[in-house]
Structure formats: C-alpha cells, structure tokens
C-alpha positions in Angstrom: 107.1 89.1 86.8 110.8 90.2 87.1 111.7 92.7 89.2 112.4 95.7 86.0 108.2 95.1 85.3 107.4 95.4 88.9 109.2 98.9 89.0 107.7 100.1 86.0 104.4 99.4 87.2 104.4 101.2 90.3 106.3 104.1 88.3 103.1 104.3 86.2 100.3 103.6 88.8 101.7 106.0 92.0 100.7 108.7 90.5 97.7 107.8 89.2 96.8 106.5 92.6 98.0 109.2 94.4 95.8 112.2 92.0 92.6 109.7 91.9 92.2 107.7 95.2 94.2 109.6 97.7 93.0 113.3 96.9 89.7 112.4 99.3 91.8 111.1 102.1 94.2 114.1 101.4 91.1 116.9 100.9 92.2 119.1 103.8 92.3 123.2 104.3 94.5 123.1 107.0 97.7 122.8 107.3 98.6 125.5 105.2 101.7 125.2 103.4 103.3 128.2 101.8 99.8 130.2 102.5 98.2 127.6 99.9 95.9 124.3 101.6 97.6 120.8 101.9 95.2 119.8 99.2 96.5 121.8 96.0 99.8 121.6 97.2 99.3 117.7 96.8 98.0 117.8 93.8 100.4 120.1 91.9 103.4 118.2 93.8 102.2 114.9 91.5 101.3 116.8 88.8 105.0 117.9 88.5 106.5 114.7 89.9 104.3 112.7 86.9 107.1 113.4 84.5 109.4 112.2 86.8 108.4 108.9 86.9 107.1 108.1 83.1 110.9 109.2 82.7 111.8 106.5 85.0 109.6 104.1 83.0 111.3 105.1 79.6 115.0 104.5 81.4 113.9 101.3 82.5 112.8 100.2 79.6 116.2 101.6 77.5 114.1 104.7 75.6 116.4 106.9 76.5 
C-alpha cells in the first residue's frame, strides 16, 4: 500500500474508532470540562472533527 492509501485510511477509520470503541474507555462524569462531563465533550469534539478528516480524504485523493 503506498503511503497516500495509508493516510486515507486512518483519516476514515479514527473517527470511527474513536465514536465506537473508545466511548467505553472514555465513559466518565468527571472531569468536567466547561461544566459538561468528559464523555459528551468527546463525543461532540469527533462529531465536529469528522468533517475534518473526510475533507482530508477528498484532498488526498484530488476531489477538491
């Protein structure tokens, strides 16, 4: 696999990863961040970050 493919494939599985396998090891009420628990604050940081990287995967791949 070259090294392009590589980077497009962990630009599509992190977050998938991180929202499906890492929420239990994340699921925590403290610390409090911003008066919201660590656990929603994980989830809506890759929620919004998602975008991110699919963008990453289209400039890689000379979408856009």
């Amino acid at each position: 696999m070259s090294r392009v493919r590589i980077l497009r494939t962990l630009l599509v599985v992190l977050p998938i990863v991180a929202l499906t396998v890492c929420v239990p090891l994340v699921n925590r009420i403290e610390p409090r961040l911003f008066g919201m628990p660590f656990i929603l604050l994980w989830i809506l940081f890759w929620v919004f970050a998602t975008p991110g990287f699919l963008w990453g995967v289209g400039r890689t791949e000379g979408r856009w």
